[in-house]
One Martini backbone bead per residue (centre of mass of N, CA, C, O) as a GRO file, in nm:
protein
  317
    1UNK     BB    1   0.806   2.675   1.401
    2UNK     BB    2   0.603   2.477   1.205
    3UNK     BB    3   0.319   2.609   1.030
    4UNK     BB    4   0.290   2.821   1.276
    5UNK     BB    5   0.187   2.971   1.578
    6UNK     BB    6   0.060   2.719   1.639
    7UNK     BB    7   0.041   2.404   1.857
    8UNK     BB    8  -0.090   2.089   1.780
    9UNK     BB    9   0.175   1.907   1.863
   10UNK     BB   10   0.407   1.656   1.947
   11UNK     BB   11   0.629   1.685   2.215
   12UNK     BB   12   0.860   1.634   2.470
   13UNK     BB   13   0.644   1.862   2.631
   14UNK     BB   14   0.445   1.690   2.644
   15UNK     BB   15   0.217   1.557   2.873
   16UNK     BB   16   0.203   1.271   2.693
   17UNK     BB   17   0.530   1.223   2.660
   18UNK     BB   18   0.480   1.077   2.971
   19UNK     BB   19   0.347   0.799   2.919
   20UNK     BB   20   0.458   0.536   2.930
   21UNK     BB   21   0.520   0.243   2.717
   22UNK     BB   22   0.283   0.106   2.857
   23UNK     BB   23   0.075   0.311   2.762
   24UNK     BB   24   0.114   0.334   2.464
   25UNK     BB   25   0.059   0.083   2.376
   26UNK     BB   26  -0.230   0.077   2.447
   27UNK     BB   27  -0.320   0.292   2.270
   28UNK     BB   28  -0.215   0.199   2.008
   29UNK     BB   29  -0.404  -0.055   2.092
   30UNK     BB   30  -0.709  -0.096   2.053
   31UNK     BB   31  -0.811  -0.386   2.123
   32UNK     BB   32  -0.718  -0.352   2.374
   33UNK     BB   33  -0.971  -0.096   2.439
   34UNK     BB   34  -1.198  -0.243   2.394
   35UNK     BB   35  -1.535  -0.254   2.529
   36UNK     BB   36  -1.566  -0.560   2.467
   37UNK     BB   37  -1.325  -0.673   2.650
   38UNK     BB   38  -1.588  -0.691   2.881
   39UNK     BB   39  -1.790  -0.927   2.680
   40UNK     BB   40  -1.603  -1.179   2.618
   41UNK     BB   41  -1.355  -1.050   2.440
   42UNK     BB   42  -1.062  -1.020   2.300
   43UNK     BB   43  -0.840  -0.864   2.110
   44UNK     BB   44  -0.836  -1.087   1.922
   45UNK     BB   45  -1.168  -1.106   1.890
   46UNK     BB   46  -1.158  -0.789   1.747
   47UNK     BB   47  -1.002  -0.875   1.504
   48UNK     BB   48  -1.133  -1.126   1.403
   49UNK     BB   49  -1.417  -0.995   1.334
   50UNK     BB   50  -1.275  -0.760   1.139
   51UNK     BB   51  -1.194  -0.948   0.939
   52UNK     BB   52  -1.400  -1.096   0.872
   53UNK     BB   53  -1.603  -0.880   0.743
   54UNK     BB   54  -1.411  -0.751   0.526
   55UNK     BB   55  -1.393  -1.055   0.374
   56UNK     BB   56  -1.693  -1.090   0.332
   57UNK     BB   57  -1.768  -0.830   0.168
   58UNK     BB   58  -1.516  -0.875  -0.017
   59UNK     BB   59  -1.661  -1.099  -0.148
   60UNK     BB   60  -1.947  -1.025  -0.243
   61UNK     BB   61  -1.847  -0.782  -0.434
   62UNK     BB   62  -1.729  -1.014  -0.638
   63UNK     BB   63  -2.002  -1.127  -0.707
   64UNK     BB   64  -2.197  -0.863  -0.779
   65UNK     BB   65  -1.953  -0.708  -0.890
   66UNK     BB   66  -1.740  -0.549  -1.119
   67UNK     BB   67  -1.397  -0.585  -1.174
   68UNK     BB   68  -1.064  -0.458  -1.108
   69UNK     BB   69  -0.758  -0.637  -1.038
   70UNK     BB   70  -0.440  -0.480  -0.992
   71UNK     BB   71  -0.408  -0.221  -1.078
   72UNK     BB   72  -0.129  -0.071  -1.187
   73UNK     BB   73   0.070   0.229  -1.108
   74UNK     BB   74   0.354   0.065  -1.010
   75UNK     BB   75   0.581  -0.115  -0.811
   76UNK     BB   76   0.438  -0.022  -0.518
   77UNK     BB   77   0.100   0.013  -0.698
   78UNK     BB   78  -0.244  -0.063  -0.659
   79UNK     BB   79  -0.581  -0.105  -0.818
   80UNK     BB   80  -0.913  -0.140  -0.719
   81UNK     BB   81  -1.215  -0.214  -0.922
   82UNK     BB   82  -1.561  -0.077  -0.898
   83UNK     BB   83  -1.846  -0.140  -1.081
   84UNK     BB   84  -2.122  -0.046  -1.142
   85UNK     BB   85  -2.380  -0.092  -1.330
   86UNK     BB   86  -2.416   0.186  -1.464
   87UNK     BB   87  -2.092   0.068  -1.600
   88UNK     BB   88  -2.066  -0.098  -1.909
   89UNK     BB   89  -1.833   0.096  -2.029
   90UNK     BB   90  -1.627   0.297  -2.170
   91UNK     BB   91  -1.857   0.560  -2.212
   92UNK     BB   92  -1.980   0.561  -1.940
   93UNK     BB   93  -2.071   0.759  -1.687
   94UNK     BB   94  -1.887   0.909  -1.415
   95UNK     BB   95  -1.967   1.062  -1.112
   96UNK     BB   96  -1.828   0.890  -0.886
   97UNK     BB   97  -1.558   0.832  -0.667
   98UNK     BB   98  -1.433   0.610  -0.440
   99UNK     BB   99  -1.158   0.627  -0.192
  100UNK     BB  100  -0.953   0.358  -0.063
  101UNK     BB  101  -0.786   0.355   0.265
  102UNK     BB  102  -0.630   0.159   0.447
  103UNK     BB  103  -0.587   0.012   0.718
  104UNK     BB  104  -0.288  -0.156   0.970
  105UNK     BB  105  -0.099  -0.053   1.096
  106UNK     BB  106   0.120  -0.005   0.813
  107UNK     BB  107   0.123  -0.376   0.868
  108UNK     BB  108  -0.177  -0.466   0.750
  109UNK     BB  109  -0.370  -0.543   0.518
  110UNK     BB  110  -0.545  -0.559   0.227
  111UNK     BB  111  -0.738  -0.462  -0.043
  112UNK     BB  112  -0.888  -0.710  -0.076
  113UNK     BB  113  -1.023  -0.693   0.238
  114UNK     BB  114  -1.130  -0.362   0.145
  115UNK     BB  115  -1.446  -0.435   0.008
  116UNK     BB  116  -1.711  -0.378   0.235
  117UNK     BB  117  -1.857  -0.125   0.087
  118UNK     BB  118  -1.912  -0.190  -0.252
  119UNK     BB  119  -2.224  -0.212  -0.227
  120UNK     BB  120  -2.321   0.016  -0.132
  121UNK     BB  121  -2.162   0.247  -0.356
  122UNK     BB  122  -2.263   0.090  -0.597
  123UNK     BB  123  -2.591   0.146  -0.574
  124UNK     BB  124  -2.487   0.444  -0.565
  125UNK     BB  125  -2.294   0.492  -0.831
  126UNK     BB  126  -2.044   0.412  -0.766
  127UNK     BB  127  -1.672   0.399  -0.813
  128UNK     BB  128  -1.418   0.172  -0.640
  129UNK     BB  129  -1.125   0.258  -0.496
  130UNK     BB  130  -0.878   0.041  -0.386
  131UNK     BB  131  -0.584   0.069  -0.235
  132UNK     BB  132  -0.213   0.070  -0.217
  133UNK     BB  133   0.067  -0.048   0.025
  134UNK     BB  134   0.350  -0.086   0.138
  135UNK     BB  135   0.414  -0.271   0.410
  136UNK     BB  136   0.543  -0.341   0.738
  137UNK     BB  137   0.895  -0.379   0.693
  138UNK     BB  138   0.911  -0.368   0.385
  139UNK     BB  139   0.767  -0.089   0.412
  140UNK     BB  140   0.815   0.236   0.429
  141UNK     BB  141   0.704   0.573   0.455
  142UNK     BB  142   0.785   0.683   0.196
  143UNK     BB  143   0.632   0.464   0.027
  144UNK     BB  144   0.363   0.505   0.099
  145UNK     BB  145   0.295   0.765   0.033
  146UNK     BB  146   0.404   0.756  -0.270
  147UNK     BB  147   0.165   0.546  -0.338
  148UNK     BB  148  -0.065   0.746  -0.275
  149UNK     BB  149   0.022   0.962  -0.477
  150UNK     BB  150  -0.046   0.778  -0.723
  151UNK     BB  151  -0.280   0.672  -0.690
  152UNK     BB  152  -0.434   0.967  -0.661
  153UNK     BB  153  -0.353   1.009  -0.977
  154UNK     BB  154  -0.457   0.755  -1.114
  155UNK     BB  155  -0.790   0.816  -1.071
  156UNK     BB  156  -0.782   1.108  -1.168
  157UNK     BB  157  -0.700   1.045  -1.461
  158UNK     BB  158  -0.887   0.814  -1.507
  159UNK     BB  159  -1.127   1.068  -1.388
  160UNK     BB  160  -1.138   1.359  -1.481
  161UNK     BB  161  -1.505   1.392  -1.454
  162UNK     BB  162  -1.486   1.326  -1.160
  163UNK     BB  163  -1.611   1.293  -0.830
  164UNK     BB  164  -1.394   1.278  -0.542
  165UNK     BB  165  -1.371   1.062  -0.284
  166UNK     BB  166  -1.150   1.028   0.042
  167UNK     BB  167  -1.076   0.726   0.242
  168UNK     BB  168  -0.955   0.726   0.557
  169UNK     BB  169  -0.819   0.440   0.782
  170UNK     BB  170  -0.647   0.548   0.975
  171UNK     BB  171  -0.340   0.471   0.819
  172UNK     BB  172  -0.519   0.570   0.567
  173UNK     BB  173  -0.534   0.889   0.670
  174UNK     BB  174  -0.302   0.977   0.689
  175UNK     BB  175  -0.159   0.922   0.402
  176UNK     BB  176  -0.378   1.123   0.278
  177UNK     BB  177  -0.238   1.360   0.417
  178UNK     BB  178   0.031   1.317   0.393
  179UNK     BB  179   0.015   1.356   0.065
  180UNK     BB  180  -0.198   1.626   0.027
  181UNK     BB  181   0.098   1.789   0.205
  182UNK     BB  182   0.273   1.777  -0.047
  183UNK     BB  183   0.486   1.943  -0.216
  184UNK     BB  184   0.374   1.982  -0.519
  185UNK     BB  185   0.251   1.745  -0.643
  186UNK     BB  186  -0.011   1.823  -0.833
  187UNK     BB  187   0.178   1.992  -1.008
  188UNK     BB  188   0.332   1.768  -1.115
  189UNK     BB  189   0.040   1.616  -1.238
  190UNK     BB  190  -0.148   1.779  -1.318
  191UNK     BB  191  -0.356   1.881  -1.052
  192UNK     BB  192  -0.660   2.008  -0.908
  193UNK     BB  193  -0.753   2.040  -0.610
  194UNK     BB  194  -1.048   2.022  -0.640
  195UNK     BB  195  -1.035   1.695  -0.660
  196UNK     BB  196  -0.946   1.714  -0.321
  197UNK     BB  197  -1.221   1.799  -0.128
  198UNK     BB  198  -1.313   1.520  -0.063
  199UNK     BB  199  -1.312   1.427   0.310
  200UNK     BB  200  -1.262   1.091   0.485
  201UNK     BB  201  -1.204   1.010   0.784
  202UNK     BB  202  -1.087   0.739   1.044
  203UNK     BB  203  -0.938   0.709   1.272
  204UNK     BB  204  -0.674   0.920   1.251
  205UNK     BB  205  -0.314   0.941   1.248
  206UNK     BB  206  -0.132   1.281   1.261
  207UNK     BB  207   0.080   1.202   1.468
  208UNK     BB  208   0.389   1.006   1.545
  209UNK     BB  209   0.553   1.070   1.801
  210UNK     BB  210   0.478   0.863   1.994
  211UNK     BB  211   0.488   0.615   1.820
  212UNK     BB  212   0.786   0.581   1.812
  213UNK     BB  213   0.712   0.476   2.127
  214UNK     BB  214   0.595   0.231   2.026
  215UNK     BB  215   0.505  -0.114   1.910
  216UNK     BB  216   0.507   0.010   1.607
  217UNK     BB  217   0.796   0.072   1.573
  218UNK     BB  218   0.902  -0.241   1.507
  219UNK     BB  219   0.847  -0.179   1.206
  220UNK     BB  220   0.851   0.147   1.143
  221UNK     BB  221   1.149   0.260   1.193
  222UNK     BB  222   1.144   0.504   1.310
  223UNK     BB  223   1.236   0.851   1.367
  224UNK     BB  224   1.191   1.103   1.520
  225UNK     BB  225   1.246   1.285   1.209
  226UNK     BB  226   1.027   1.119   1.072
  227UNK     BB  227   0.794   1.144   1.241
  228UNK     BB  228   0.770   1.452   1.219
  229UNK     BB  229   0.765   1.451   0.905
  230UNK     BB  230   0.509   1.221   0.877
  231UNK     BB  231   0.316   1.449   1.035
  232UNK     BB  232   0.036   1.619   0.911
  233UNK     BB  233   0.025   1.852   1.141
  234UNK     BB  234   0.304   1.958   1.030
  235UNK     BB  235   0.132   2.069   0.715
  236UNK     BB  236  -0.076   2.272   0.668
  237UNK     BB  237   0.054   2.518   0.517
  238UNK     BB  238   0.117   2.273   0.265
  239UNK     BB  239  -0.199   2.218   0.241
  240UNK     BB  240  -0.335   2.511   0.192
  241UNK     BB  241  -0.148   2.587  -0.081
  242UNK     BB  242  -0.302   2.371  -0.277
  243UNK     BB  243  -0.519   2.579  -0.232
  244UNK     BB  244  -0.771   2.805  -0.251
  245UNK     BB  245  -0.994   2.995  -0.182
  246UNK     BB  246  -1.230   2.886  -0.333
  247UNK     BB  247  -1.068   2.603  -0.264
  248UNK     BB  248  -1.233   2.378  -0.037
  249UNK     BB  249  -1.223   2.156   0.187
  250UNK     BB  250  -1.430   1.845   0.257
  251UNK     BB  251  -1.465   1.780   0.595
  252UNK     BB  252  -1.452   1.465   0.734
  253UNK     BB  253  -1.472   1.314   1.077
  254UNK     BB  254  -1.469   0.993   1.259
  255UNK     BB  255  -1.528   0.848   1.617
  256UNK     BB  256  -1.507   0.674   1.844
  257UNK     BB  257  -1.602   0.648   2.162
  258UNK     BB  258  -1.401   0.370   2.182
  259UNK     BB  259  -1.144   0.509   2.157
  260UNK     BB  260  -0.877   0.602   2.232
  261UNK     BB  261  -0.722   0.889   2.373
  262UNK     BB  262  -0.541   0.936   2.122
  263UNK     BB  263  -0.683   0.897   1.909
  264UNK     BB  264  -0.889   1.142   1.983
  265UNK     BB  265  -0.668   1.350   1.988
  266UNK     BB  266  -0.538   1.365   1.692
  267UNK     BB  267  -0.838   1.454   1.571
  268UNK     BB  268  -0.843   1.685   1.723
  269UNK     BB  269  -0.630   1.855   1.662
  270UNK     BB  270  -0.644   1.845   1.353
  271UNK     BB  271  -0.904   1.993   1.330
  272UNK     BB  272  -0.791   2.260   1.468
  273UNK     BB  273  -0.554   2.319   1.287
  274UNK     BB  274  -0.765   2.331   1.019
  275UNK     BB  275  -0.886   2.594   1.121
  276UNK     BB  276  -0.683   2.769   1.286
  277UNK     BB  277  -0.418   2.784   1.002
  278UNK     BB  278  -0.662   2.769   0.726
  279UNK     BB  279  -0.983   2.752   0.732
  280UNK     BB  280  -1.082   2.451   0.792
  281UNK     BB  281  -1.385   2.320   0.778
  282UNK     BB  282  -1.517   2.065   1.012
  283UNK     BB  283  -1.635   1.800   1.058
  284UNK     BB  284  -1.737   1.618   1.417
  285UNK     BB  285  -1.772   1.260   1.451
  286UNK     BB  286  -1.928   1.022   1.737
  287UNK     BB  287  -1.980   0.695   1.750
  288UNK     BB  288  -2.197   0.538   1.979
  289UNK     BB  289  -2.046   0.232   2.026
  290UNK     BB  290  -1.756   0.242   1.904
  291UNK     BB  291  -1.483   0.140   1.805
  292UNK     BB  292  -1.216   0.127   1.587
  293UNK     BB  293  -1.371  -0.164   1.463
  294UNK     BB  294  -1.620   0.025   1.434
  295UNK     BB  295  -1.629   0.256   1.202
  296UNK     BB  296  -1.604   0.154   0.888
  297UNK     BB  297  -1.766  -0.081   0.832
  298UNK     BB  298  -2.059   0.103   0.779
  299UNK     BB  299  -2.018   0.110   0.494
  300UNK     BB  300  -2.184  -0.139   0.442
  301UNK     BB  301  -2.433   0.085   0.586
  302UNK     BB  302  -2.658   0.308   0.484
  303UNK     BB  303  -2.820   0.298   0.786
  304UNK     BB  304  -2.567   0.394   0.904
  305UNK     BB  305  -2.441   0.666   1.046
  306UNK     BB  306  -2.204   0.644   0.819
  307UNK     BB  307  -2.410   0.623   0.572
  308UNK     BB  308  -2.538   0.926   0.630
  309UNK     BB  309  -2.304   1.115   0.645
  310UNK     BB  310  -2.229   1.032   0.358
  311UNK     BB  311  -2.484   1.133   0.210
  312UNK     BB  312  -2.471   1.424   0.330
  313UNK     BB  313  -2.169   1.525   0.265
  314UNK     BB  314  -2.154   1.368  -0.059
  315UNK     BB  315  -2.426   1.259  -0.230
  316UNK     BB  316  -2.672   1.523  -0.223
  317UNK     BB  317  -2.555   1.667  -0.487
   0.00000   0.00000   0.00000
């Protein structure tokens, strides 16, 4: 067994692995399964409300605050960066930066409409850097993970004194975690783990295994091996080591009410291992009334349940 004598990970004999491909379909398709759809919308109706909202607030936010859009930091990744008022020269003090890993089942939605949280935390004077990775089919799984580990050298690099939050929504929580269970990355880019200490989950995705069975994999290709390869749950002990006595990671994880029954449960199983592998302490909320497309969406609203989550885990300090 890798990673510790505990196994939180899912295998052929796990009771879940016995689900047929149709009922994997639902499970990993949450539009299928949102509870809205028993209110008069289709699964199509609950996807195109969710990149509205997406649409709509990152376009306000190039409206409203000052931007650099497309900044390269590789072949197969750049960032969008939004500066508060309160940044006016390079010469001006960065207090925060927060670090936005978009999702889309690692094959759909793109930085530019991934700004809907950006008034909100520009307010707060954060300045925000929302990532980009190449998405299946054409962008591979490996290359996806490489990118997010460039994309998070680069920011960290480039705001050497500032307090890093790190969120990722979905397939983009899967990637930030990881990223930094990459064996030795940090050290090849000479940061220190401590960077890399705030961390905000959102219906994160941490273990492949049943993906590779599902509808999901008719992009990413990937194979069992990949799978096993590619999912955060099994790199607990990976990801221990990045880390000191001294500097534990503060995470806060958050699902849905109405999140698939897989979707909370690969989020259980992930609190578990960090918690029970390597001693880091989670906290763990369900926002009710919500399903998979409104989880994140609330980061661009201050007093909502995740906005003020935000400011009490990571802001008040």
């Amino acid at each position: 067994m890798a990673d510790g004598a505990a196994r939180h990970w899912l295998d052929e004999d796990s009771d879940r692995a016995k689900q047929t491909k149709e009922e994997l379909d639902r499970q990993y398709s949450p539009s299928q399964c949102s509870h809205r759809c028993g209110q008069g919308l289709t699964p199509d109706d609950v996807i195109s409300d969710y990149c509205r909202l997406l649409t709509e607030g990152s376009e306000l936010a190039r409206r409203q605050f000052r931007h650099d859009m497309d900044v390269r930091v590789s072949d197969t990744t750049a960032v969008d960066i939004y500066w508060p008022d309160s940044v006016r020269t390079v010469d001006d003090p960065v207090d925060t930066v927060f670090v936005y890993c978009h999702g889309g089942n690692w094959q759909a939605v793109n930085k530019e409409m991934c700004a809907h949280h950006v008034c909100s935390l520009c307010k707060l004077d954060c300045v925000v850097a929302v990532t980009e990775y190449p998405i299946a089919p054409k962008g591979t799984m490996s290359e996806m993970v490489t990118a997010t580990t460039q994309a998070l050298a680069y920011v960290a690099k480039r705001f050497p004194d500032s307090r890093l939050i790190l969120c990722g929504f979905s397939a983009g929580a899967h990637l930030l975690m990881m990223s930094l269970s990459t064996v030795n990355w940090m050290e090849k880019f000479d940061i220190p783990a401590a960077r890399f200490k705030d961390l905000l989950l959102l219906s994160g995705l941490f273990d492949l295994f049943l993906i590779q069975k599902s509808y999901t994999n008719d992009a990413l290709n990937l194979t069992v091996e990949e799978a096993i390869q590619y999912s955060p749950v099994r790199h607990i002990a990976s990801l221990a080591q990045q880390y000191t006595k001294d500097v534990k990671p503060n995470v806060v994880m958050a699902i849905g009410e109405f999140d698939t029954c897989e979707y909370r449960q690969l989020s259980l199983s992930y609190k578990q291992a960090l918690e029970s592998q390597c001693n880091i302490p989670v906290t763990f909320e369900i926002f009710p009334g919500h399903d998979h497309f409104n989880v994140d969406t609330p980061l661009a609203d201050p007093d909502s349940l995740l906005g003020k989550l935000l400011r009490s885990k990571f802001l008040s300090k």
